[in-house]
N, C-alpha and C positions, 0 to 999 in steps of 0.2 A: 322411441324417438321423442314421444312429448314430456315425458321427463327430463330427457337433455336440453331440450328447449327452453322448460322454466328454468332450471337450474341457471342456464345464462342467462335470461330476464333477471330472475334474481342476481345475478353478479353484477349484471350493468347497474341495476336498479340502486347496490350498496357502493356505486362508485367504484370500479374495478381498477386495480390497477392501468397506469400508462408508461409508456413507452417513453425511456430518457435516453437521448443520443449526446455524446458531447462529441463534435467533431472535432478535427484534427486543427483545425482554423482555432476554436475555440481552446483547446487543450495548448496551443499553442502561446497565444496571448495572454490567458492565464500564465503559463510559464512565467512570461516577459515581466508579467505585474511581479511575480514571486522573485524575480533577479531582481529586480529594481530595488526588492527592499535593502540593496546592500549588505544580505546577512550572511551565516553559515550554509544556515538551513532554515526554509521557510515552508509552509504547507497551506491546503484551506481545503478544507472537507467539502464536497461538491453534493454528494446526495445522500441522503440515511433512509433504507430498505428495510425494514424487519428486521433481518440478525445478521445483514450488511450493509457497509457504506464504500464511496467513494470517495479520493480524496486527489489531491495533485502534490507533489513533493520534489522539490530544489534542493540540491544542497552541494555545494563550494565544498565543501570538506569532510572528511572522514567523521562519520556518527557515532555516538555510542554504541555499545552489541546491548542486543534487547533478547527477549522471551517474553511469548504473548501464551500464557498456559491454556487458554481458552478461543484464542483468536488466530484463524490463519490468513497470512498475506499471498496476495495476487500484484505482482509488478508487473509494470508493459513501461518499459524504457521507449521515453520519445525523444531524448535526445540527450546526450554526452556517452561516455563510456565509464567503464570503473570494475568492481571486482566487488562479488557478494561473497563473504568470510561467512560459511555455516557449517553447523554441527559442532561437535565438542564441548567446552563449558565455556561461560561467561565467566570471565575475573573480575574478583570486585566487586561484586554483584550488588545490587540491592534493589526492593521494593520500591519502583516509581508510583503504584496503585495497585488494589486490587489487582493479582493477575498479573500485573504484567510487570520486568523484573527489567534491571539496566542493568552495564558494566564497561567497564573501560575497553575489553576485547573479549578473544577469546582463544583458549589456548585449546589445541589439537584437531582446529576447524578444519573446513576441506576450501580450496577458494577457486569462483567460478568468474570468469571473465564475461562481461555482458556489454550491449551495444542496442541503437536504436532496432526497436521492432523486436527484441526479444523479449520475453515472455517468464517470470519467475512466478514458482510457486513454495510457498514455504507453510508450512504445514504448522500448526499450532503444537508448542511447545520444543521446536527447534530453534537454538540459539541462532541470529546472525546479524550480521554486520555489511552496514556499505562504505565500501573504501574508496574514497577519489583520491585522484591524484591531484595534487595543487597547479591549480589555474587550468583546471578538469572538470566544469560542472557537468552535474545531471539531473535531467527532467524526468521523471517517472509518474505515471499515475498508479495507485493501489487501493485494491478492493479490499475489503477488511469484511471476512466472515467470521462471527461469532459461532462456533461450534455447540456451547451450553444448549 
């Protein structure tokens, strides 16, 4: 027992991590800021974890298909509807950076319809794509885990 004692002394002592909530209020208004900008698609990265972050993501219209070889994504749709295009290959592909790959689409995907309050998880090194339909946005927050 007094070894589990220091060990937390010690952890408080080195500044231990804390506890980040972004509520639904806030997730929200952020949104509003990211419509405003008049774009396709807009984002703004909210917190950086260790070998995760958070981030907020808008977008009016159909995205590039991507591959993150090293990175897997967590969606939590807060608001619109639309359809995630994954599996199969990216066409057209090319090196955006290190690691992560673009493409115009993707041919022999599988496609999933989604909606507020659902929940995606897309695992590092599967192709996909989010599809809106015009004058269809959606509000999505994603975690982004570095696997390396």
């Amino acid at each position: 027992m007094k070894h589990i004692a220091l060990l937390c002394l010690a952890a408080a002592s080195l500044g231990a991590a804390t506890v980040d909530i972004f509520s639904s209020k806030d997730l929200r208004e952020a949104g509003n800021k990211l419509a405003a900008k008049k774009t396709t698609f807009a984002s703004e990265n909210l917190k950086q974890w260790g070998n995760h972050l958070s981030m907020l993501a808008y977008r009016e219209s159909t995205g590039s298909s991507e591959l993150h070889e090293h990175v897997a994504d967590i969606f939590v749709i807060e608001s619109g509807q639309g359809t995630l295009l994954s599996g199969g290959k990216l066409t057209d592909s090319h090196t955006e950076k290190p690691g992560e790959l673009r493409g115009k689409s993707i041919a022999g995907g599988e496609k999933h319809a989604f909606g507020p309050g659902d929940v995606i998880h897309i695992p590092a090194g599967i192709p996909h794509q989010v599809l809106v339909d015009k004058g269809q946005p959606v509000t999505y927050f994603v975690i982004k885990v570095n696997a390396e």
